[in-house]
C-alpha positions as CSV (number, residue, x, y, z in Angstrom):
1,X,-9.3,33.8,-36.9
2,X,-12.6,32.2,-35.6
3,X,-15.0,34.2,-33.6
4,X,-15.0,33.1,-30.1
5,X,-17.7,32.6,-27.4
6,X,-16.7,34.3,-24.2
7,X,-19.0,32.3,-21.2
8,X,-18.2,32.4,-17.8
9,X,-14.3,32.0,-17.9
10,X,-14.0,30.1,-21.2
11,X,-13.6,31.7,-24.8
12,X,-15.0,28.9,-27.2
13,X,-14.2,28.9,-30.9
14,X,-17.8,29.9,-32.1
15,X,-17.9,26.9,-34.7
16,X,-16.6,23.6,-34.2
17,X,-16.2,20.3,-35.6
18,X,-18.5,17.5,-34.3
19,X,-17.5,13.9,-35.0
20,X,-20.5,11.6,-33.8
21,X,-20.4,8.5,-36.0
22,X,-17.3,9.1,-37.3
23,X,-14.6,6.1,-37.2
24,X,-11.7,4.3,-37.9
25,X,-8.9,6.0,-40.3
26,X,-12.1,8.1,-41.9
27,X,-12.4,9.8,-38.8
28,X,-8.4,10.5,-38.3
29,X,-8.7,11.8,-41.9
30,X,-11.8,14.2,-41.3
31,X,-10.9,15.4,-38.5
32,X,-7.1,16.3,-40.2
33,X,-9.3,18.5,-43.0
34,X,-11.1,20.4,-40.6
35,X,-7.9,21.4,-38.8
36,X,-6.5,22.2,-42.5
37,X,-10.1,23.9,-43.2
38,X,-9.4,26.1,-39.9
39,X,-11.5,24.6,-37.6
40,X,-10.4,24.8,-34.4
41,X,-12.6,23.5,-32.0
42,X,-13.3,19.5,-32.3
43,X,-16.4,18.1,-30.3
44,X,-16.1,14.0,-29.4
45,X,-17.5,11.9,-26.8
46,X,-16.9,8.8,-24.9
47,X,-19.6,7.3,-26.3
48,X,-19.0,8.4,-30.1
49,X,-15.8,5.1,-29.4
50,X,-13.5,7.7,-31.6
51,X,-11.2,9.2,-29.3
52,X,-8.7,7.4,-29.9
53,X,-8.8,8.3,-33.6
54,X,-9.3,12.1,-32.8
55,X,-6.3,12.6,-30.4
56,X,-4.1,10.6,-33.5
57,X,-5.5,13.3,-35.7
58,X,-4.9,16.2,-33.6
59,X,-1.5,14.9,-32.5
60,X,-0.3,14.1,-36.2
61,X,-1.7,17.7,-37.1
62,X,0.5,21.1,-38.0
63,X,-1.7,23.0,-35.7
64,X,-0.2,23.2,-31.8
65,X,-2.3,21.8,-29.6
66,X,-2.8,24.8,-27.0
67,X,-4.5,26.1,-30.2
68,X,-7.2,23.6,-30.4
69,X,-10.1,23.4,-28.0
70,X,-11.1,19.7,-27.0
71,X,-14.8,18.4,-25.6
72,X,-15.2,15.3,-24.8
73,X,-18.5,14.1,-22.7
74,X,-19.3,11.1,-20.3
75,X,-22.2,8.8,-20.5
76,X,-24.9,9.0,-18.4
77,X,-24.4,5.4,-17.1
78,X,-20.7,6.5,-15.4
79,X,-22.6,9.8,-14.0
80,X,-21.9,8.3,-10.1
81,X,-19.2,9.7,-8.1
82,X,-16.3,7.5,-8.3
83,X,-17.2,6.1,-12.4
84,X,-17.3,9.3,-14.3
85,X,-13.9,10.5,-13.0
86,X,-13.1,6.8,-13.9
87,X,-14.1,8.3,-17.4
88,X,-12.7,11.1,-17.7
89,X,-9.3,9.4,-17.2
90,X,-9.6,6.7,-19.7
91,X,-10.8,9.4,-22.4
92,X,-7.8,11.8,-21.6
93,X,-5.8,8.2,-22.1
94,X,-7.2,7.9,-25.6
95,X,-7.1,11.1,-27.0
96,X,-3.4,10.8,-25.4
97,X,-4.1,14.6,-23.8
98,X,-2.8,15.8,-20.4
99,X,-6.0,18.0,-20.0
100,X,-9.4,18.6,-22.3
101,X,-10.5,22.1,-22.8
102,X,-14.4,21.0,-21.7
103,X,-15.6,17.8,-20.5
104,X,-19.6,17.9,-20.3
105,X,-22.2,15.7,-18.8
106,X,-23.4,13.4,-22.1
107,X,-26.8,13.5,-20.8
108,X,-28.3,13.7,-17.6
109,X,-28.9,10.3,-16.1
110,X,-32.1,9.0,-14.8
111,X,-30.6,7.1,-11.8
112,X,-28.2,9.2,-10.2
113,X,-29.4,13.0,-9.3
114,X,-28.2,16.2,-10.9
115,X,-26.5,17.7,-7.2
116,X,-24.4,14.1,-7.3
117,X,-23.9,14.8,-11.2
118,X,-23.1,17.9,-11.0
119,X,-20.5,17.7,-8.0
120,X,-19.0,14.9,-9.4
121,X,-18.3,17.2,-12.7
122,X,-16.9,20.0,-10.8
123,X,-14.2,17.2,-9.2
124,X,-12.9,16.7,-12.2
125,X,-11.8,19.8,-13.2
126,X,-10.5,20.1,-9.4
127,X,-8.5,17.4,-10.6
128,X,-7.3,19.0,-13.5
129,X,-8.8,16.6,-16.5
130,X,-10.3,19.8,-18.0
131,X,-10.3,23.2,-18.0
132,X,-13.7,24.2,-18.2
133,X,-16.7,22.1,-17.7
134,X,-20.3,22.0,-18.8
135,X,-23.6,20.1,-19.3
136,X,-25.9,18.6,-22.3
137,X,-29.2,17.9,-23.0
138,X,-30.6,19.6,-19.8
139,X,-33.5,21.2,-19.5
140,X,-34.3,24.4,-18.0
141,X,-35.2,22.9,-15.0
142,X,-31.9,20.8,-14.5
143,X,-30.0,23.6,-16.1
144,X,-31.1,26.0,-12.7
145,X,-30.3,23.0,-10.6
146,X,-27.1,22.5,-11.8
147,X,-26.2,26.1,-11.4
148,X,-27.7,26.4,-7.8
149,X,-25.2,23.1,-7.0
150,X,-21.8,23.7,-8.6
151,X,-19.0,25.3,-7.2
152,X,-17.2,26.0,-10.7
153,X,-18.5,27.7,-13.7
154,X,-20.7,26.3,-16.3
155,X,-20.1,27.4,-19.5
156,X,-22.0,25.3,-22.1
157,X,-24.9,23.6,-22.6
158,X,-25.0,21.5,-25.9
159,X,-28.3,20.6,-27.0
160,X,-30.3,20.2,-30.5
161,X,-30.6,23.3,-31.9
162,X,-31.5,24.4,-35.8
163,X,-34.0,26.7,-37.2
164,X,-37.1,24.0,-36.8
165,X,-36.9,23.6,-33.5
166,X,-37.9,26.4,-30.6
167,X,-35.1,26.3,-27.7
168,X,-36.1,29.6,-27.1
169,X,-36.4,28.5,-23.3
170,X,-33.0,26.8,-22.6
171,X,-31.6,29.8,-24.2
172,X,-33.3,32.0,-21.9
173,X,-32.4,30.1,-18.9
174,X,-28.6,29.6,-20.0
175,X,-28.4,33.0,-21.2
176,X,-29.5,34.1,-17.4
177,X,-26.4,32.5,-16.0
178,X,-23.9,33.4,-18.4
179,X,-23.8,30.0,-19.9
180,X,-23.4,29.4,-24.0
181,X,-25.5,27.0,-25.8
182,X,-23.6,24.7,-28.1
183,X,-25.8,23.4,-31.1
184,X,-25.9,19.9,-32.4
185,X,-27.2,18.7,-35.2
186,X,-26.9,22.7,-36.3
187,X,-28.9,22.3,-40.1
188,X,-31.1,19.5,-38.8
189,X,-29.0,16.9,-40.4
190,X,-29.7,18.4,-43.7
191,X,-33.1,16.7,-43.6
192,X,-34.9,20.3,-44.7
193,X,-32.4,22.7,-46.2
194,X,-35.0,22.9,-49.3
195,X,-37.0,25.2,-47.1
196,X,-38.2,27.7,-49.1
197,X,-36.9,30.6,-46.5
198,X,-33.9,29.4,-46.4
199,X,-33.1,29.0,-50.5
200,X,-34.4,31.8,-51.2
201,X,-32.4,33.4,-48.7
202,X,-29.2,31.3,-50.4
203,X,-30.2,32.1,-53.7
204,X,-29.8,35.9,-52.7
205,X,-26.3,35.2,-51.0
206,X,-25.2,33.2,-53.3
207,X,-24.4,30.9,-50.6
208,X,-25.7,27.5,-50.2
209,X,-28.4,26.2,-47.7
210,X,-26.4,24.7,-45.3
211,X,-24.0,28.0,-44.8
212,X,-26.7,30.6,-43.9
213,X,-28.1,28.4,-41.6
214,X,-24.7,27.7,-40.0
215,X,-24.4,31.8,-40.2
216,X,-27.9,32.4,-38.6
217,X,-26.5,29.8,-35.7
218,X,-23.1,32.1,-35.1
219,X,-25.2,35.3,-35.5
220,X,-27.2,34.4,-32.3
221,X,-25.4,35.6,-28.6
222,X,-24.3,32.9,-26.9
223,X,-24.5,30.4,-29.2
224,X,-21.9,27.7,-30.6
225,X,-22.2,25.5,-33.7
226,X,-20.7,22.2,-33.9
227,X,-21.7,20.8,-37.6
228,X,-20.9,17.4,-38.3
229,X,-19.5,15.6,-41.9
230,X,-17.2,13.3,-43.2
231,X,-17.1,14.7,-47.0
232,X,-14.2,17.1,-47.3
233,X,-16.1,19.7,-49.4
234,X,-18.7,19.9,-46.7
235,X,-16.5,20.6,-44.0
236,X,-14.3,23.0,-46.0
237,X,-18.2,24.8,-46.6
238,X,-19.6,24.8,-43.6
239,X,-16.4,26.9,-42.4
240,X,-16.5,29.3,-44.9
241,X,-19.6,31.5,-43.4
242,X,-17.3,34.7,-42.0
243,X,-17.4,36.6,-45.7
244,X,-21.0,37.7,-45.0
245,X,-23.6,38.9,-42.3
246,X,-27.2,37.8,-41.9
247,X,-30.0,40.9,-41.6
248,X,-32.3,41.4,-38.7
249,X,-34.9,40.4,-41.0
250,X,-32.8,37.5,-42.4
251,X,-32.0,36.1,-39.0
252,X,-36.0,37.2,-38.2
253,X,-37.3,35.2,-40.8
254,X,-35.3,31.8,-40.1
255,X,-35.8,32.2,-36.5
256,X,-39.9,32.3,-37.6
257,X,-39.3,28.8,-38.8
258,X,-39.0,27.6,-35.3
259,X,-41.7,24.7,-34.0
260,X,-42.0,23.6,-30.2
């Protein structure tokens, strides 16, 4: 069973699936292997135009759906009162869903301000669309904004987070609040799992790059990973980080990596 993320009301399955760029039948297909891996928490978006696909794979899947916990997110250019419930319908239509387990704010817009945003977000799960709802790519300063302004709980916060990059300050903030941080991008899109901390780290584990930096991400309070690929192998290894346990010194020396 996969560790969960208890944040305000919502227990989130502490690794998910993430499933920007995916399309057509090869996202159906990847997103069927990660359910068969024993993912189950599948990330999509309005704007990642693959809904469609991931409600066919979820639907078409063994797995019952009460067991699987759906985010979607709306785009920052239907943020206004009025267009982002407008959203929120037409993405329940196309993953063909009654209700999504967390519907978050894509990214916070530039033309419409966070109090509008932020009401409009808790209508929706007034409504009903979603369970739980939550924000992305806020900073610390929107992220106590938004608290100060909604009526329901926050729960999440999805932003860029690996081991070469310092988000020590949205953690702080979120972590104030009760709110989890969901990590895209969770190995930096692979672009420095040569690091020599984190082979030699491997080497001793006998694990490979890409899992004990996915294992430092899950070791951390609060915090989510949602790794992203469409190469079976991959996603069938990036779930298999619960056989072991990071040190303190381990996690101390990846989290040492960290740039501003």
């Amino acid at each position: 069973m996969t560790p969960t993320v208890k944040a305000n009301g919502a227990e989130i399955p502490a690794i998910g699936f993430g499933t920007w760029d995916l399309r057509g039948a090869g996202a159906v297909q990847a997103v069927k292997t990660a359910l068969d891996v024993g993912y189950r928490h599948i990330d999509t978006a309005a704007m990642y135009a693959n809904e469609t696909q991931v409600g066919e794979a979820i639907r078409s899947h063994a797995t019952p759906r009460e067991e699987i916990f759906v985010t979607t997110k709306v785009w920052p250019s239907e943020a206004g009162d009025g267009p982002f419930q407008r959203s929120a319908e037409a993405s329940l239509k196309r993953l063909q869903v009654d209700q999504v387990d967390l519907i978050l704010i894509h990214w916070p817009s530039p033309t419409v301000s966070v109090g509008e945003q932020i009401r409009t977000l808790c209508d929706v799960k007034k409504r009903g669309y979603a369970r739980h709802i939550g924000i992305s790519n806020f900073s610390v300063e929107q992220v106590e904004e938004s608290v100060r302004v909604a009526d329901e709980p926050l729960v999440t916060n999805q932003i860029e987070h690996h081991p070469w990059i310092d988000q020590g300050a949205i953690f702080k903030a979120c972590a104030k609040h009760g709110i989890s941080v969901t990590s895209y991008s969770p190995i930096g899109k692979a672009r420095r799992l040569d690091d020599p901390v984190i082979v030699g780290i491997a080497n001793a584990r006998r694990k490979t790059p890409a899992q004990i930096v996915l294992r430092w991400q899950i070791q951390q309070p609060m915090n989510i990973a949602i790794p992203r690929s469409s190469n079976p192998g991959r996603i069938a290894e990036n779930f298999a980080i619960f056989d072991f346990t990071l040190t303190p010194e381990e996690m101390r020396r990846i989290s040492a990596l960290a740039r501003p």
